[in-house]
N, C-alpha and C positions, 0 to 999 in steps of 0.2 A: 504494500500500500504506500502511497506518497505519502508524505510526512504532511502537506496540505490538508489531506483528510485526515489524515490520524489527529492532528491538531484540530481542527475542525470537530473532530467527537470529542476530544478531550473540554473542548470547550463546552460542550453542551452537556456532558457530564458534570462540570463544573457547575454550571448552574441551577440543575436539576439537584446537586449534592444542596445548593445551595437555598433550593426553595423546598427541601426535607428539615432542613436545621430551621429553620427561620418561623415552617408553618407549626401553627397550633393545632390542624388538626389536617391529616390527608386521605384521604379513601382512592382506594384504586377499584378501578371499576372496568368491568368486561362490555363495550362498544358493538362487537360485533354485531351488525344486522340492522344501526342507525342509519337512515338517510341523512343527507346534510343538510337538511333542515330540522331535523331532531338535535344533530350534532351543536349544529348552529344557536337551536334555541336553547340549549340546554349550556351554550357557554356564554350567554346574554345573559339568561339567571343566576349563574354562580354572577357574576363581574356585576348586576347590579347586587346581590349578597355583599360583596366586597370575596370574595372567593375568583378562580380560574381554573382552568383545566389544561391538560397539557397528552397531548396523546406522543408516547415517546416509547421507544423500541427497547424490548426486555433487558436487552445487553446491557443498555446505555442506563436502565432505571437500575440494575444490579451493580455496576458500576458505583451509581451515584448515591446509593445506601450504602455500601463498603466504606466510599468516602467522607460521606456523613456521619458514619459508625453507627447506621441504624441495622439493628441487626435481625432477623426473626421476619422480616419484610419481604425478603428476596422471595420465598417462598409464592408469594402471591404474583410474583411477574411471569406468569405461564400465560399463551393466547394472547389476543389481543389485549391491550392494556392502556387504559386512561389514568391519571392522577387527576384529583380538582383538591385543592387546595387553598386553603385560608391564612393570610398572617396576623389576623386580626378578630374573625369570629370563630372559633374552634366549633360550632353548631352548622354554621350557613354549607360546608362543602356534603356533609352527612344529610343532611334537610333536601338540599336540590337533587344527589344522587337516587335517595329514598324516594324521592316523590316520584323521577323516571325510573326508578326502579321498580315502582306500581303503577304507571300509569304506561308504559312501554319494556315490551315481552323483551326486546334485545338487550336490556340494560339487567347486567346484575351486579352488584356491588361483592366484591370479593373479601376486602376487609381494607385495612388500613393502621394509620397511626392519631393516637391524641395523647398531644404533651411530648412529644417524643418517643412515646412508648408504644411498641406494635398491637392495636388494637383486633379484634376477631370480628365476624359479619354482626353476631349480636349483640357485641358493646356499638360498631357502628351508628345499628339499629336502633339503642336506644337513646343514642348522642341524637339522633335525627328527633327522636320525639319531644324534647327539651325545646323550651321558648329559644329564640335567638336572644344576642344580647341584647338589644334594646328592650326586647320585652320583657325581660329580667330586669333590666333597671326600674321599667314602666312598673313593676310589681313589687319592687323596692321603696320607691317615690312612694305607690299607693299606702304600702303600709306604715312609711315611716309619716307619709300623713294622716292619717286614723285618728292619733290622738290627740290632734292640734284641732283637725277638724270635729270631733266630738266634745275636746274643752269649751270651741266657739260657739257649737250648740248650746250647751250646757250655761255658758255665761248666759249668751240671747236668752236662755228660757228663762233662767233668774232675773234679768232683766224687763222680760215681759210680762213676768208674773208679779213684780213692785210696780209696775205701771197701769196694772188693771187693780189691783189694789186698793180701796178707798182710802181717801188723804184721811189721816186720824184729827 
């Protein structure tokens, strides 16, 4: 091989290594039998998630786990092979895969990584069923308002009840 391409994979190695260390959460997923309009839509949804996808050749993803030192992973680069990947919501790449993984027969989620650590189809599965993060905060907000908002009640009703009150 020329040293052109050898460099050449080495670079995409490199940064495949590099969007393994980086992401919060990755699923690697079996493609075969998308049109590219499936393909298409389903990398529009991860990218508005804040998520992507990367369809990239077994060698090259075994490589780039070696180099990462993820280890327990390689196993899942058999077949065709997609990554979608997060560096920011560890829920959103699990969530998009899950969803065309029921709602299109060619998509099956093979397993993945969260946190670093090689995850199996059914932690995947359960990472997908979890709020994203905004709507974990949205549930956070709500609760840490509860008790400000029930104090405010509580004054108002003291307060409406001295007012209906007759003046002594």
């Amino acid at each position: 091989m020329k040293q052109e391409v050898l460099d050449k994979k080495q670079a995409e190695v490199d940064v495949v290594a590099k969007n393994l260390k980086e992401a919060k959460s990755v699923v690697v997923v079996d493609y075969l039998g998308l049109t590219v309009e499936e393909v298409t839509n389903m990398r529009a949804e991860l990218r508005e998630q804040g998520a992507s996808m990367k369809v990239v050749k077994n060698t090259i993803l075994r490589r780039a786990a070696e180099a990462a030192g993820v280890e327990g992973i390689e196993d899942l680069f058999v077949g065709p092979t997609a990554i979608a990947f997060s560096e920011e919501d560890p829920v959103a790449p699990a969530k998009v895969a899950a969803k065309y993984a029921k709602d299109v027969e060619a998509v099956e989620i093979k397993g993945g990584m969260i946190e670093g650590k090689v995850a199996t189809l059914e932690e995947i599965q359960n990472l997908a069923t979890l709020p994203s993060r905004d709507g974990l905060l949205s549930m956070l907000v709500s609760v840490l308002q509860a008790p400000v908002r029930d104090f405010a009640l509580t004054v108002k009703a003291i307060a409406d009840k001295k007012d209906d009150e007759p003046a002594a």
